[in-house]
N, C-alpha and C positions, 0 to 999 in steps of 0.2 A: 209611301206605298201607293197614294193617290192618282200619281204619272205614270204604273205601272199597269196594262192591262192584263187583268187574270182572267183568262179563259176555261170557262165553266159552260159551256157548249159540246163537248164531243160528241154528243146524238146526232146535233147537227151536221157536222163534218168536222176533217182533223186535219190540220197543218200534212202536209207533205215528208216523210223523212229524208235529211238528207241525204243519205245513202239511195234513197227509192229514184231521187233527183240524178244522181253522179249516174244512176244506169240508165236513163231515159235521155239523158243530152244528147247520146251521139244518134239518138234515132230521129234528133230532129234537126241535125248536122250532115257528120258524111256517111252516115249508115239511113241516108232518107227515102231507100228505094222501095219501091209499093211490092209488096209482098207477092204479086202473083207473076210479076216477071221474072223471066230467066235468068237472068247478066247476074253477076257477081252480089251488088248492091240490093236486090232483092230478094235473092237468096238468104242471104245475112239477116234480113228481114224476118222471112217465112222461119229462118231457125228459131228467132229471136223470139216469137210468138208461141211454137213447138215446145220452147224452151218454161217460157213463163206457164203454159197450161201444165205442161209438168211439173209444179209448182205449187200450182191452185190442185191438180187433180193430189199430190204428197196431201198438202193439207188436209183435205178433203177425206181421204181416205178411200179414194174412187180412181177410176181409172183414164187416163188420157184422156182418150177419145169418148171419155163423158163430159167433158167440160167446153161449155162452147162460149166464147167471148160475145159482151154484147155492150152497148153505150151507155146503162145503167142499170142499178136496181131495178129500177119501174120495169122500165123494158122486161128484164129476166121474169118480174111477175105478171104481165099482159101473156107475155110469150108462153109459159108455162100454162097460167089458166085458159086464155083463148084456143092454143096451141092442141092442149091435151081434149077441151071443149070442141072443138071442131072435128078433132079425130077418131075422136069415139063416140059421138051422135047415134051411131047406127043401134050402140050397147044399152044407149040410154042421155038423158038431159041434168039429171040432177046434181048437185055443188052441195058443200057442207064448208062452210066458214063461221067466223064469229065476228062479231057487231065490234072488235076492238082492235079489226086489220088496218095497214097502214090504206093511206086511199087508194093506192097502187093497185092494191085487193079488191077493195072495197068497191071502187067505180068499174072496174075491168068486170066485176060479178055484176054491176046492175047493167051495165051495159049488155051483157052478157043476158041478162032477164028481158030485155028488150029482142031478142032475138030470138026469143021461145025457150030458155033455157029456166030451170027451178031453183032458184038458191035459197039455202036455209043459214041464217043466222044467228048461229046461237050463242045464249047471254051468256053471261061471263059472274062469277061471282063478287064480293065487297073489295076481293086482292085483284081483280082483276083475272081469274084464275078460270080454265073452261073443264068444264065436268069429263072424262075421260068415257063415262058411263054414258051421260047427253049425247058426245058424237056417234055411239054405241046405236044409241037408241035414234040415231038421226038420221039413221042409215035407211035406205028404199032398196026394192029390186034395178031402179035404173041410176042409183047413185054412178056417177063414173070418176069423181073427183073429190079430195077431201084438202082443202087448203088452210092452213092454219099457219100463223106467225112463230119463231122459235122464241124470241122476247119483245114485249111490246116498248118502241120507240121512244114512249110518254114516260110510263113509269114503270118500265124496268122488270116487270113481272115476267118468267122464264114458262112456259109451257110444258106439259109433259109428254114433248113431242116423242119419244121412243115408245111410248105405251102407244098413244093413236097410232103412230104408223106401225103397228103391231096390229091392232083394229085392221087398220084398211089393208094390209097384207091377206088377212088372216077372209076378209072378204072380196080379194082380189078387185078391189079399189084404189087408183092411182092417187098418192098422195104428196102435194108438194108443202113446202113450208119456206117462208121470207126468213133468212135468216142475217138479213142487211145489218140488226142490230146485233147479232149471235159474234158472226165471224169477227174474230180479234179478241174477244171478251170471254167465250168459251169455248171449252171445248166441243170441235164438230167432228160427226164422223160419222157419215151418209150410209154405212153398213150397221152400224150400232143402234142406228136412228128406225130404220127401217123406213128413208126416206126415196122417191122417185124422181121427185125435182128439188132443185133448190137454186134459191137465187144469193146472190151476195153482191157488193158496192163498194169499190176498190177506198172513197174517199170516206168511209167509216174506220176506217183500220191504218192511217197513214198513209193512202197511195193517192194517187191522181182523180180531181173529177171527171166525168164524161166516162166510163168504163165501169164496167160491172161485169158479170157471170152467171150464167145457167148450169147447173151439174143437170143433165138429163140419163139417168140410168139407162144402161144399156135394155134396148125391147120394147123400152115405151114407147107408146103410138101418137108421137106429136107430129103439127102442120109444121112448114115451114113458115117463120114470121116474114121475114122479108124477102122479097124475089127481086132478081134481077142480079145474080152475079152469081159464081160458086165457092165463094168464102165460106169458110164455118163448114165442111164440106157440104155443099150446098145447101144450109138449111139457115142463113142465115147473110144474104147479100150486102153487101157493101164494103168498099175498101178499108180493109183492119187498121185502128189507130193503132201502130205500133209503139209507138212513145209509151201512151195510154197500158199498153197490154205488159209489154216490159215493167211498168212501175206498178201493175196490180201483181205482178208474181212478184218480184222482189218484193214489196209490200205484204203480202201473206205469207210467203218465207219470216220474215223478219217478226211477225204477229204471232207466230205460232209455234216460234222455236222457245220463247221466254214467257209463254202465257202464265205460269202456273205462278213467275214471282210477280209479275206485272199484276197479275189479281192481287195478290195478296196486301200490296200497295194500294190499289183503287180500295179494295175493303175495306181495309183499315182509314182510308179518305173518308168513303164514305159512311162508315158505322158510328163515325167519330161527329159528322154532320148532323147526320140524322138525331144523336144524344144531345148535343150543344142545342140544335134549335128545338128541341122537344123540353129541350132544360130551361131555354133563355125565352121563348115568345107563347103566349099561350094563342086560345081556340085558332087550333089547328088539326087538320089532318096529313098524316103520311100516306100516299097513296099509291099503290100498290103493293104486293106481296113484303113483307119485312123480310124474309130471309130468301125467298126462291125471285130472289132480282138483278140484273146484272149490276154485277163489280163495282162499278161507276156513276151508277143513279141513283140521285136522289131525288124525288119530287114530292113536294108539301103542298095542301090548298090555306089560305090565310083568310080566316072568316072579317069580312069589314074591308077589304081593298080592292082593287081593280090591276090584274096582274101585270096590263099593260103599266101603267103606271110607276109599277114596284119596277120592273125592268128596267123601266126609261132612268128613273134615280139610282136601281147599280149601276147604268151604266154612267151617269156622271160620278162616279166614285169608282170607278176603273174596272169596272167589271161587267162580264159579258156572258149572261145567262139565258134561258129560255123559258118559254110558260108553255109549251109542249112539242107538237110536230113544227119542221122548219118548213114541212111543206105546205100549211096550212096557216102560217103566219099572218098573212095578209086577211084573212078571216077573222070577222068581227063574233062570231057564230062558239059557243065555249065547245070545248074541244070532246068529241062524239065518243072517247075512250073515259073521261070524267064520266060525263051522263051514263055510260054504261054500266059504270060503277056503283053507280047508286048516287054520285054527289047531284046537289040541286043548281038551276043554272048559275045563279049567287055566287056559290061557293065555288063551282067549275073555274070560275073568272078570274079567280085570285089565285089562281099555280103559281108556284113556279118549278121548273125542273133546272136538277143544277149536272152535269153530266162532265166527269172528272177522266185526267188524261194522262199520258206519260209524264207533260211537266209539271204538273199541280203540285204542290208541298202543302204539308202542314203549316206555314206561315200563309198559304192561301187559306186553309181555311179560318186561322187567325184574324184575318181581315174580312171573312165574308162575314163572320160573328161578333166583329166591331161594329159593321156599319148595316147588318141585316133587321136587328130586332131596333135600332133606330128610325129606318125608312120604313119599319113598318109601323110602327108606332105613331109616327108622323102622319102618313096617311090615313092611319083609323082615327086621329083626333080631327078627321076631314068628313069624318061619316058621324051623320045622328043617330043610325044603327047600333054604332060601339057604344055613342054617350047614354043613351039607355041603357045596352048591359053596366057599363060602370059604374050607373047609378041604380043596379038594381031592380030596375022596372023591367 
């Protein structure tokens, strides 16, 4: 099992599906004509893109010409919050998010406070979970924006994004939501939500990096993010990766037609995880929500180890896991959705998130529970911390 690498990443990103592959080749072949010309070759193109947002807009539950392609997640949430923040200035300044958005969020809003704009923060409870009542009560006369995540990246905790966007409807508040970890994993459906923007990220769900989505509801008052071309009917410049755009619509086709057994597969992964190691290692925490979490996540904090550490030893025993955001990786700094939590920075440090996919089996998890409650063990008879609890003191 040793030589074999088990991949326990999905948050991160997902392998490609083949099928997503088979319909992107010819667009990097002899269907490679730029989309805004006339001739034959481009044509093909411009369908080819027509075709895939019809696809994303199925999914979605919205309509076409609400879906506008973009180069990623991040992007769709700059665009969205700076987008809807600039257009409606006149209405008012003020933002409503929560302290456990991805940075995408996170830095776009301070940024965004740098430029006269008021963002409000709000905490999160011990699941990771935000007060439906708080964003209620968070609201101003010149609120214009209410951004909130549909499930956090870390650990998997689901929002009860249909009730707030029921709030910000109800106070004719424009309200978006990151739904990067949503799409693939549950069900979405931008009418039921009572959402106005949303974003998604082709290479969460099996499709291609470099591509993502904006669902922008028809009547919202956003900027255009990029100038300089009439792609995206001009609200969005630059020559369409077509490859890119073809393998996000096959890819959410293909995500959204088998959700319901695909869950029930990841559940059963991960319910089965979270008991084995709650059973096999002690002082721990499960962190986030136990029941209202995506499908696929598990994430525990391990009191007495250093989470880098715990990583770098799965990964010499074949396995390839995470201690929370992939985009945050290179940060020494413990992870700003812990501490929001309530964990201390100690405890923050020692995550790990294990984040389960279409090919995981049960003999993965067989092997994550041979060699998990060993390397952690290992590493706590490395801390003087542990040797006093063991000894009682």
């Amino acid at each position: 099992m040793e030589n074999k690498m088990i991949y326990f990443d999905h948050a991160a990103t997902t392998p490609v599906k083949p099928e997503v592959v088979e319909e992107m080749m010819p667009y990097y072949t002899n269907k490679f004509g730029n989309a805004s010309s006339i001739y034959s070759i481009g044509r093909e193109s411009k369908k080819a893109i027509e075709e895939a947002r019809e696809r994303v807009a199925k999914a979605l539950g919205a309509m076409t010409r609400e879906i506008f392609f973009t180069g990623s997640g991040s992007e769709a949430d700059n665009w969205a919050i700076k987008g809807v923040a600039y257009s409606n200035k006149d209405r008012g300044n003020h933002i409503i998010t929560t302290a456990i958005e991805h940075h995408a969020v996170l830095h776009t809003c301070q940024y965004l406070e740098s430029d006269g704009f008021e963002v409000t923060y709000l905490p999160v409870d011990e699941n990771g979970l935000v007060s439906v009542e708080q964003v209620r009560k968070a609201i101003k006369p010149n609120t214009i924006l209410i951004t909130i995540m549909f499930a956090n990246n870390e650990i998997g905790t689901i929002q009860p994004i249909a009730e707030i966007g029921k709030i910000a409807k109800e106070n004719n508040i424009y309200f978006h939501t990151d739904a990067v970890q949503a799409i693939g994993s549950i069900p979405v459906n931008v009418n039921e939500l009572n959402v106005d923007l949303l974003s998604l990220s082709a290479h969460k769900f099996y499709g291609p990096k470099g591509v993502g989505a904006l669902y922008i509801r028809k009547g919202v008052k956003i900027t255009t993010f990029l100038h300089g071309g009439a792609q995206e009917r001009g609200r969005r410049a630059s020559t369409e990766n077509v490859p890119g755009i073809v393998g996000l619509g096959k890819a959410i086709e293909l995500a959204t037609e088998n959700l319901e057994q695909y869950n029930k597969k990841l559940i059963d992964l991960r319910d089965r995880t979270i008991e084995e190691i709650t059973k096999k290692v002690p002082f721990i925490k499960l962190n986030g929500d136990r029941y209202k979490r995506l499908p696929g996540n598990v994430n525990f904090s391990f009191e007495f180890i250093e989470g880098e550490s715990l990583l770098l030893m799965l990964d010499m025993k074949g396995i390839a896991a995470s201690s929370g955001s992939a985009c945050t990786s290179g940060s020494l700094d413990p992870s700003h959705v812990l501490l929001a939590i309530g964990l201390s920075h100690e405890i923050a440090h020692g995550s790990l998130r294990i984040s389960f996919g279409d090919e995981n089996t049960h003999e993965d998890v067989d092997y994550l529970m041979e060699v998990l409650p060993l390397i952690v063990e290992r590493l706590r008879e490395m801390s003087p911390l542990y040797e006093k609890v063991k000894r009682g003191n």
